[in-house]
MDTraj code that builds the backbone (N, CA, C; nanometers):
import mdtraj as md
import numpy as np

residues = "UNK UNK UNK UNK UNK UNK UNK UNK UNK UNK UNK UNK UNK UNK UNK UNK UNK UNK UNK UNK UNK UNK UNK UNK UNK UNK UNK UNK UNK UNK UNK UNK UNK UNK UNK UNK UNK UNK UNK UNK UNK UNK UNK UNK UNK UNK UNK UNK UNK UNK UNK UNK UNK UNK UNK UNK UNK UNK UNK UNK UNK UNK UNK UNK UNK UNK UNK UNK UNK UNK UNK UNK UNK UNK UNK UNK UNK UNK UNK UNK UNK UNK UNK UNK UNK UNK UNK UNK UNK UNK UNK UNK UNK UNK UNK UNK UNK UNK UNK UNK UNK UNK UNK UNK UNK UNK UNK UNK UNK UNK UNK UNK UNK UNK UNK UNK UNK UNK UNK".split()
xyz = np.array([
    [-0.8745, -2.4179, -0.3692],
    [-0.8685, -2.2768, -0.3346],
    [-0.9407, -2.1970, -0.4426],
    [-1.0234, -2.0897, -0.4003],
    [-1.0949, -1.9968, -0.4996],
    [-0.9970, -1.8782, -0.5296],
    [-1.0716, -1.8159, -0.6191],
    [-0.9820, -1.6941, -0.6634],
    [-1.0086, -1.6189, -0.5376],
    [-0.9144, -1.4755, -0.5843],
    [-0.8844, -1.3737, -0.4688],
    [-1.0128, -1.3024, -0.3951],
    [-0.9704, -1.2865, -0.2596],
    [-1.0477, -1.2280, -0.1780],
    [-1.0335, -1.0761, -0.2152],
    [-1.1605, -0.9857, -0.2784],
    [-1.1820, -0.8873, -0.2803],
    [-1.2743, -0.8059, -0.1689],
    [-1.1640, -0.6857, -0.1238],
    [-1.1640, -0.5797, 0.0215],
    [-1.2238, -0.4847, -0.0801],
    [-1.3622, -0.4220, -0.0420],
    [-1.3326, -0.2894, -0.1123],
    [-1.2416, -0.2259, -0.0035],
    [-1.2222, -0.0626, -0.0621],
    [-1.1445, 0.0249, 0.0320],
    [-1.2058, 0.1913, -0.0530],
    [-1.2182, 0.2741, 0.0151],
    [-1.2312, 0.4261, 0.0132],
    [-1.1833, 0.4809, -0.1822],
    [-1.0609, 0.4028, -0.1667],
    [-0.9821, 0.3976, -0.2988],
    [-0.9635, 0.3487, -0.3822],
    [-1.0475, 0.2421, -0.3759],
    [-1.0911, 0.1398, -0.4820],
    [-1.0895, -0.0061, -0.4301],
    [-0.9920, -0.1349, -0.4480],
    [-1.0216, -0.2237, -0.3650],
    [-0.8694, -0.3043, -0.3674],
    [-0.8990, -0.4011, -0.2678],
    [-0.7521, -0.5039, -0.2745],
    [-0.8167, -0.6155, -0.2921],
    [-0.7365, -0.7186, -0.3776],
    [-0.7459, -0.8175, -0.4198],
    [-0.6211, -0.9396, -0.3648],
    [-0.6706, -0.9837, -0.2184],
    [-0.5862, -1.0790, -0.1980],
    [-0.5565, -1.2547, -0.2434],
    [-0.4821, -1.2643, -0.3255],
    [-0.4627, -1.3678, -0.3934],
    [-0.3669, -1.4855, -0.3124],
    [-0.2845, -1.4433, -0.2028],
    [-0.2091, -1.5443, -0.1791],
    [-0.2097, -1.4768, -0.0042],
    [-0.2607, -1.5786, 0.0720],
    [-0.2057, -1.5828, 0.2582],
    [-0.1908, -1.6988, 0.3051],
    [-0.0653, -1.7215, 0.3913],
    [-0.0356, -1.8059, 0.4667],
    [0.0104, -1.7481, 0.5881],
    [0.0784, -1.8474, 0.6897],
    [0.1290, -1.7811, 0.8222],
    [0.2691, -1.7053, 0.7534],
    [0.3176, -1.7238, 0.6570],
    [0.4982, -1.6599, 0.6671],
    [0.4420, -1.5289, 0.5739],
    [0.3605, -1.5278, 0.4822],
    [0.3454, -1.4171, 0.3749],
    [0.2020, -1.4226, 0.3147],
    [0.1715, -1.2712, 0.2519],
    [0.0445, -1.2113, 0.2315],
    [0.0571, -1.1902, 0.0696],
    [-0.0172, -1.2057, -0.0545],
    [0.0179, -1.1022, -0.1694],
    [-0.0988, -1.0828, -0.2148],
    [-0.1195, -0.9385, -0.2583],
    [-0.2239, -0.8668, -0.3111],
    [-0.2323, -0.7650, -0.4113],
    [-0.3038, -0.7420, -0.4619],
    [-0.2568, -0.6157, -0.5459],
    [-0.4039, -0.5416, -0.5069],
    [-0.3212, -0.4167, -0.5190],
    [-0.3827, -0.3255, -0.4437],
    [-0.4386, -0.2049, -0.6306],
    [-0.5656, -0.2145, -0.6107],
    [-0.6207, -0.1321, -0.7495],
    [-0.6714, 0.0211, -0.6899],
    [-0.5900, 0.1132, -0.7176],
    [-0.6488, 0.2494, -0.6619],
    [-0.6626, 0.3212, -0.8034],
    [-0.7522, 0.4062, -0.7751],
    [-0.8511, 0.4597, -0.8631],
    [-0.7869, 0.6221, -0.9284],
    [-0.7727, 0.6476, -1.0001],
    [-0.7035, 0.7936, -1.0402],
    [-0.7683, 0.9335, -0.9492],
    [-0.6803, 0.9858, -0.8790],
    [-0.7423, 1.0672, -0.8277],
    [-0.7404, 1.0575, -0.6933],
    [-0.6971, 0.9137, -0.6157],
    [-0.7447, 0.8706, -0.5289],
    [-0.6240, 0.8356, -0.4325],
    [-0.5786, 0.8180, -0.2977],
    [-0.4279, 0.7996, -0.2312],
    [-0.4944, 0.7079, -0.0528],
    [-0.4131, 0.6507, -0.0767],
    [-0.4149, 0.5929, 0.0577],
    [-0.3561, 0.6829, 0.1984],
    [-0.4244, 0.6270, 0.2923],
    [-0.3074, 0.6912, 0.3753],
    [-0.2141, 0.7030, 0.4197],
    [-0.1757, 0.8214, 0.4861],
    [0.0275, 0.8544, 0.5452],
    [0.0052, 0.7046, 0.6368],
    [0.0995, 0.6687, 0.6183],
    [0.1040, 0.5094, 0.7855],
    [0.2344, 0.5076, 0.7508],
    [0.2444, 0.3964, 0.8344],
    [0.3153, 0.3550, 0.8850],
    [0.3341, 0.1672, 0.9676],
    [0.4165, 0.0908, 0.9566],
    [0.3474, -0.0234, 1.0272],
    [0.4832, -0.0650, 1.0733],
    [0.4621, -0.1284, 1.2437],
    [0.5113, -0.1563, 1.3697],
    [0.6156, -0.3115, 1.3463],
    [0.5170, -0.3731, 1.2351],
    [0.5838, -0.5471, 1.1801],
    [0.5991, -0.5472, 1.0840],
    [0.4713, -0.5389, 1.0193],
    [0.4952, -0.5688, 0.8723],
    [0.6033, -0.5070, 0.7745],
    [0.6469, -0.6104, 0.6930],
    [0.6965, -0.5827, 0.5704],
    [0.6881, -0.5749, 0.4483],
    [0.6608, -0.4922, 0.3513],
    [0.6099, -0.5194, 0.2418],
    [0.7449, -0.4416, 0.1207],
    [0.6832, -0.5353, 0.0238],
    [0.7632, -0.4407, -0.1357],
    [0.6283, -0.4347, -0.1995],
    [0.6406, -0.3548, -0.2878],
    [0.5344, -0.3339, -0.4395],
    [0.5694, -0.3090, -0.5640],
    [0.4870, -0.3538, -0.6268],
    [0.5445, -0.3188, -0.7630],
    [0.4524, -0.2855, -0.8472],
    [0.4643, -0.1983, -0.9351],
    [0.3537, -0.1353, -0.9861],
    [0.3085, -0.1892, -1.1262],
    [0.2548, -0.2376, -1.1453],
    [0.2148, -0.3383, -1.2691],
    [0.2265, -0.2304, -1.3822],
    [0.0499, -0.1605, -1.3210],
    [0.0069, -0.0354, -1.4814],
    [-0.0214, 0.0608, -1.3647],
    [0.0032, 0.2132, -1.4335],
    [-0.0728, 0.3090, -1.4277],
    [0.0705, 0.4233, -1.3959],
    [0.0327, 0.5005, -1.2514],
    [0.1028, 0.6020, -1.2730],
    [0.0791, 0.6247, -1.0891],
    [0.1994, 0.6482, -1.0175],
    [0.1747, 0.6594, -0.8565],
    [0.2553, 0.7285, -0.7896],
    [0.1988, 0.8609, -0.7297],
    [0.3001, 0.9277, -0.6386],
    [0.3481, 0.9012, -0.5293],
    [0.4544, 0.8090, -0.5075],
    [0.4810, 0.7351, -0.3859],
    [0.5313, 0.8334, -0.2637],
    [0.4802, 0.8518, -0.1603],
    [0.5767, 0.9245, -0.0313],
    [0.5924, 0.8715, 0.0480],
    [0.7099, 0.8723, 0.1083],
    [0.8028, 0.7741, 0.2114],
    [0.9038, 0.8998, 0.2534],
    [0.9263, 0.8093, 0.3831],
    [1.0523, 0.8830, 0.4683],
    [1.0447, 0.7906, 0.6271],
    [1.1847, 0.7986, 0.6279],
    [1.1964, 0.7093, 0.7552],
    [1.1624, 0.8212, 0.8922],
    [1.1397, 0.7501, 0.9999],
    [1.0622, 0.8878, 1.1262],
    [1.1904, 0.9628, 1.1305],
    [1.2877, 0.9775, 1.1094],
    [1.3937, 1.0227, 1.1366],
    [1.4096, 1.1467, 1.0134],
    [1.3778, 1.0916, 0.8763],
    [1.3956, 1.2107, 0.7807],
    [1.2565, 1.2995, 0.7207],
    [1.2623, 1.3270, 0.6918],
    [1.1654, 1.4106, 0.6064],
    [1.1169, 1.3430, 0.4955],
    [0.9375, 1.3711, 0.4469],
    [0.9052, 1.2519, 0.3491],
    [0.9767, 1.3153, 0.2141],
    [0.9645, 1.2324, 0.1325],
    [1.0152, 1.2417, -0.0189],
    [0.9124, 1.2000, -0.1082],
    [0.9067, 1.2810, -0.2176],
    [0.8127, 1.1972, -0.3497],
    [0.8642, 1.1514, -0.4464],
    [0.8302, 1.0721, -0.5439],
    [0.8961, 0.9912, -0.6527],
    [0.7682, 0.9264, -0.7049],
    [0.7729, 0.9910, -0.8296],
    [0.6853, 0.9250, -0.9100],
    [0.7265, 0.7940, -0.9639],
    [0.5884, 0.6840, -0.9291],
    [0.6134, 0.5374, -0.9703],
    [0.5941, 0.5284, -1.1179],
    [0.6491, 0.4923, -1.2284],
    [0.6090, 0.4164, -1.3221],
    [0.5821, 0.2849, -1.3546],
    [0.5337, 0.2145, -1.4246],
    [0.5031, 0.0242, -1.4480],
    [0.6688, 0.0063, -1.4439],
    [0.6546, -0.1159, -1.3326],
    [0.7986, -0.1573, -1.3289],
    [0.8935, -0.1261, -1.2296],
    [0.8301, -0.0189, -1.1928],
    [0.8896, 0.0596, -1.0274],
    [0.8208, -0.0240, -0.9337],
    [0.9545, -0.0525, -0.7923],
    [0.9804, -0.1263, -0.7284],
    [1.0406, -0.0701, -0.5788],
    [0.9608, -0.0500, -0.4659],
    [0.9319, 0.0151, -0.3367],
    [0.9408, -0.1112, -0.2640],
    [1.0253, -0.0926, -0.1475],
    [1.0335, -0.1482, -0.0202],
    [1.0076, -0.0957, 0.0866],
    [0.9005, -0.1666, 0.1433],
    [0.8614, -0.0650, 0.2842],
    [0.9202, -0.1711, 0.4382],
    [1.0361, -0.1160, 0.4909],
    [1.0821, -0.1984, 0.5930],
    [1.0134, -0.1648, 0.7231],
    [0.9497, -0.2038, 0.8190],
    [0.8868, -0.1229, 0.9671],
    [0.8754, -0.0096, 1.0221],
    [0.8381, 0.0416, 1.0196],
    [0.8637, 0.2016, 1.0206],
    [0.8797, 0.2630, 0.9627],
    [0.8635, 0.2671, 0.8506],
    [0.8752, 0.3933, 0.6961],
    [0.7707, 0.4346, 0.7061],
    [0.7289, 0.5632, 0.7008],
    [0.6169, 0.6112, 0.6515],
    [0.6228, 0.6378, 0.5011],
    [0.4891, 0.6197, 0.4496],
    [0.4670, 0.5972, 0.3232],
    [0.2895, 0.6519, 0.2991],
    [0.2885, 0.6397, 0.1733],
    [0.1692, 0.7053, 0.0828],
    [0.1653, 0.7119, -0.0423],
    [0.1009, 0.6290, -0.0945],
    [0.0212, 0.6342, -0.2297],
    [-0.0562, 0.6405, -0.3122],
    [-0.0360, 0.7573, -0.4029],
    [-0.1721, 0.8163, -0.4494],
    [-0.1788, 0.8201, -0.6663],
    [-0.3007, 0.7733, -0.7177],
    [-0.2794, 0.7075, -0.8295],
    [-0.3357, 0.8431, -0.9139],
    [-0.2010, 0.8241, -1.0236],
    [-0.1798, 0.9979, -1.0803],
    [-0.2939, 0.9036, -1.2351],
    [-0.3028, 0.8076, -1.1992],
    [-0.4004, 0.7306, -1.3360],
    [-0.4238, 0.6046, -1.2371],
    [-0.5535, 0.5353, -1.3181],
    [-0.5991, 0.3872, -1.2210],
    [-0.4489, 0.3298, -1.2362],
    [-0.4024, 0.2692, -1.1248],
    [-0.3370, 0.1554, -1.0945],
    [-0.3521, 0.0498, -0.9879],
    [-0.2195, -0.0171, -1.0923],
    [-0.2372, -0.1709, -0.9810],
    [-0.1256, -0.1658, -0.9403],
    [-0.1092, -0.2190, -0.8214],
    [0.0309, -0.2533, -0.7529],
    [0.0144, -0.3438, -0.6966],
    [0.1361, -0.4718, -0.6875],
    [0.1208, -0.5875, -0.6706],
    [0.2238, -0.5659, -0.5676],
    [0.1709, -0.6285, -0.4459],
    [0.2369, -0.6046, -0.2748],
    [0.2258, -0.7466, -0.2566],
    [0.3572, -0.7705, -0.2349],
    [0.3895, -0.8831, -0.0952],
    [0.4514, -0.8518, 0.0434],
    [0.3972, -0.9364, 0.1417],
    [0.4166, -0.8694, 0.2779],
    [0.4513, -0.9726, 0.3577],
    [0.4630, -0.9844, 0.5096],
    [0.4648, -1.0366, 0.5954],
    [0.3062, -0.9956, 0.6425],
    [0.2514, -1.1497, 0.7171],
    [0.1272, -1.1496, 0.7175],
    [0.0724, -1.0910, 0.8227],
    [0.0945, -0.9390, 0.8591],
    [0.0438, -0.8917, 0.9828],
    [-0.0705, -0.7618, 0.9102],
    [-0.1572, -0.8177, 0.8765],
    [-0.2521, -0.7356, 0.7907],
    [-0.3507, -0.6051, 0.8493],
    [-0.3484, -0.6416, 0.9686],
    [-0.3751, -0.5252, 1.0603],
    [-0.3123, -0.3923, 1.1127],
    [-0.2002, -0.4497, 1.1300],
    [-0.0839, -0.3541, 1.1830],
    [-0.0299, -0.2324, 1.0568],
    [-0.1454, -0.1504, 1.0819],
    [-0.1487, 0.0163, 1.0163],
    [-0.1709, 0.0509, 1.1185],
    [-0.0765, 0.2214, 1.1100],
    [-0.1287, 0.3383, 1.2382],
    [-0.1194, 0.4323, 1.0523],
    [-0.2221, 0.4672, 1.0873],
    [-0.2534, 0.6090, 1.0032],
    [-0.1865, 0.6969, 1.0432],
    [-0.1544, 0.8540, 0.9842],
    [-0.0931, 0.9637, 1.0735],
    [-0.1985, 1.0503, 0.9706],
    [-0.2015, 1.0520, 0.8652],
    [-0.3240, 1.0927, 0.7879],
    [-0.3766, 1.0278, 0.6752],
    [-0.5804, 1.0450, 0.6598],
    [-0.6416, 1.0009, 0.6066],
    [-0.7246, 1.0575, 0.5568],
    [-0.7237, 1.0643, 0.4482],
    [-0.8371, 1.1505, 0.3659],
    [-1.0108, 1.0884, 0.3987],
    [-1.0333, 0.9932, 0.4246],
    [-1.1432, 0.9152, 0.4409],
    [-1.1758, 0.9151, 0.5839],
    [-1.1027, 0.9810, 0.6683],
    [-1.1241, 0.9425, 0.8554],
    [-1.0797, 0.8183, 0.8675],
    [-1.0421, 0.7508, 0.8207],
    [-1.0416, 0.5978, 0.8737],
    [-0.9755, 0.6351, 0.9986],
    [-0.9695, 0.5539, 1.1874],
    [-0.8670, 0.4695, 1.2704],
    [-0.8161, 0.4131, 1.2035],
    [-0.7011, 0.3862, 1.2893],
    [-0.6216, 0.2936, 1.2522],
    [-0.6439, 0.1519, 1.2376],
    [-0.5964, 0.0522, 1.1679],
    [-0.6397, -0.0461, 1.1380],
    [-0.8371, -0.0841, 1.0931],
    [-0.8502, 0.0250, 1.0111],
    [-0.9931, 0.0142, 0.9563],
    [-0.9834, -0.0185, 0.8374],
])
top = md.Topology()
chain = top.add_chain()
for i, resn in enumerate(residues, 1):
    res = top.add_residue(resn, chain, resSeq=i)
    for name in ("N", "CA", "C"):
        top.add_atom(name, md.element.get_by_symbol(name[0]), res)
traj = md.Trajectory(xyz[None], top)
């Protein structure tokens, strides 16, 4: 096996290091300045953890209203099916995500970049 498969992305890039059929892990490097989009996902499951840097996490289940919480190194997010979520890097960071391997399954609700969904 070679080292990790590098995605760029709008926000810098993902670095997938580990896929099989049961689980996905990657760390995701976003750039200061820079946020992914509002989504949301239908299967997948993921946690993260934020290695280095600095990340304004927003989440809220469809039912509540989103919330912010600033991530520090060491902060630790669970995203169960349906959470909406968003993260945006208050300094470069890394966050190291493991998931269930449904790597497609994003619906955007907003995107700074235009992306569709699953782009």
């Amino acid at each position: 096996m070679g080292g990790p498969r590098r995605i760029e992305k709008p926000w810098g890039h993902e670095e997938i290091w580990a896929e099989t059929e049961a689980y996905v892990g990657k760390i995701l490097v976003v750039r200061k300045g820079e946020r992914l989009s509002l989504q949301y996902h239908r299967r997948k499951e993921e946690t993260l953890y934020l290695q280095s840097g600095r990340v304004l996490c927003t989440m809220g289940d469809q039912e509540h209203a989103l919330t912010e919480r600033i991530l520090m190194p060491g902060d630790v997010v669970h995203l169960p099916p349906g959470r909406r979520h968003r993260f945006q890097a208050l300094e470069d960071s890394r966050l190291f995500e493991v998931s269930t391997p449904f790597l497609d399954d994003v619906v955007r609700l907003e995107d700074d970049y235009q992306r569709d969904s699953e782009d």
